[in-house]
N, C-alpha and C positions, 0 to 999 in steps of 0.2 A: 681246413687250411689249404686243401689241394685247389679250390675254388678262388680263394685270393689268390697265389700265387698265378693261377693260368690269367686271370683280373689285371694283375700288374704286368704279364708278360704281354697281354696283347695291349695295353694303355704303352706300356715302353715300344712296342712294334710300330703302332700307329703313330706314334710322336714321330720316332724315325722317318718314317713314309711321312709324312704331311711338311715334316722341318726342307726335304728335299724339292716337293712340289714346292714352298714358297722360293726358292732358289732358283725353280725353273721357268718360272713367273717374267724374271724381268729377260725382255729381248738382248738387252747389253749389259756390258761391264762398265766401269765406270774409268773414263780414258784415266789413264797411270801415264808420270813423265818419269824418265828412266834418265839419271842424269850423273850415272859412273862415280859415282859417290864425288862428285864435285869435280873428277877428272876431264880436262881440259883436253887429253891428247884422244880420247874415245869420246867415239861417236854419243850424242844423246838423239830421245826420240820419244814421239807418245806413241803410246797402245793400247789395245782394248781386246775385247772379243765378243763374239754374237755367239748367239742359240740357234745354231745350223737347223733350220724344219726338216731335213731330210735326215738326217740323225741323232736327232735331239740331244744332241752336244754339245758345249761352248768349243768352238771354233777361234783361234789368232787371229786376230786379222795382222797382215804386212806391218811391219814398223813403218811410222810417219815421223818421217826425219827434214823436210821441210829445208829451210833455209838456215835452220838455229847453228847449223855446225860452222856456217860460216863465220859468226861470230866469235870472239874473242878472250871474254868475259863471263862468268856465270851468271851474273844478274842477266846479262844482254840475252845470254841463249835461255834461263828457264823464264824470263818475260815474254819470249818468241813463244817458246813450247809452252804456257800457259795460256797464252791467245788460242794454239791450236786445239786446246784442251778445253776451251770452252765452248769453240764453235762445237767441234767434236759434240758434246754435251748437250748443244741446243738442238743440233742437228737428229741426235739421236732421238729427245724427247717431243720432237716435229714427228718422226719419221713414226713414234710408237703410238701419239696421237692420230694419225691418219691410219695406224690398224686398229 
């Protein structure tokens, strides 16, 4: 019995560790639009984060707040921040092809 149990605790160890390494896998997050639960009077903005090489982190990057606050309307400002969100996206999966 003492053999299974040590069986399962290192198959549960190892899931652990390997579910982490697929996590650390991708260079970036996947840009988020931040859009104040539909509030008009606060700032909206996309964001994201990378896997800092230097200490194998996710790292913030800056809010990108672009042009969209100057708009008026919610359709107007998450159509802006959508455009931003996919360049973001293309750019990111250009940038992880060329490593």
């Amino acid at each position: 019995m003492s053999n299974l149990n040590k069986f399962l605790t290192f198959e549960c160890q190892n899931e652990h560790v390997f579910e982490h390494d697929l996590l650390l896998k991708e260079n970036y997050s996947i840009p988020k639009i931040y859009n104040a639960k539909g509030d008009l009077n606060k700032r909206w903005y996309v964001y994201f984060s990378y896997l800092n090489p230097e200490t194998g982190k996710r790292q913030r990057v800056k809010n990108i707040y672009g042009i969209a606050n100057t708009y008026k309307t919610k359709e107007d400002r998450l159509s802006v921040l959508t455009l931003y969100r996919k360049k973001l996206d293309q750019s990111q999966k250009l940038w992880s092809d060329k490593n």
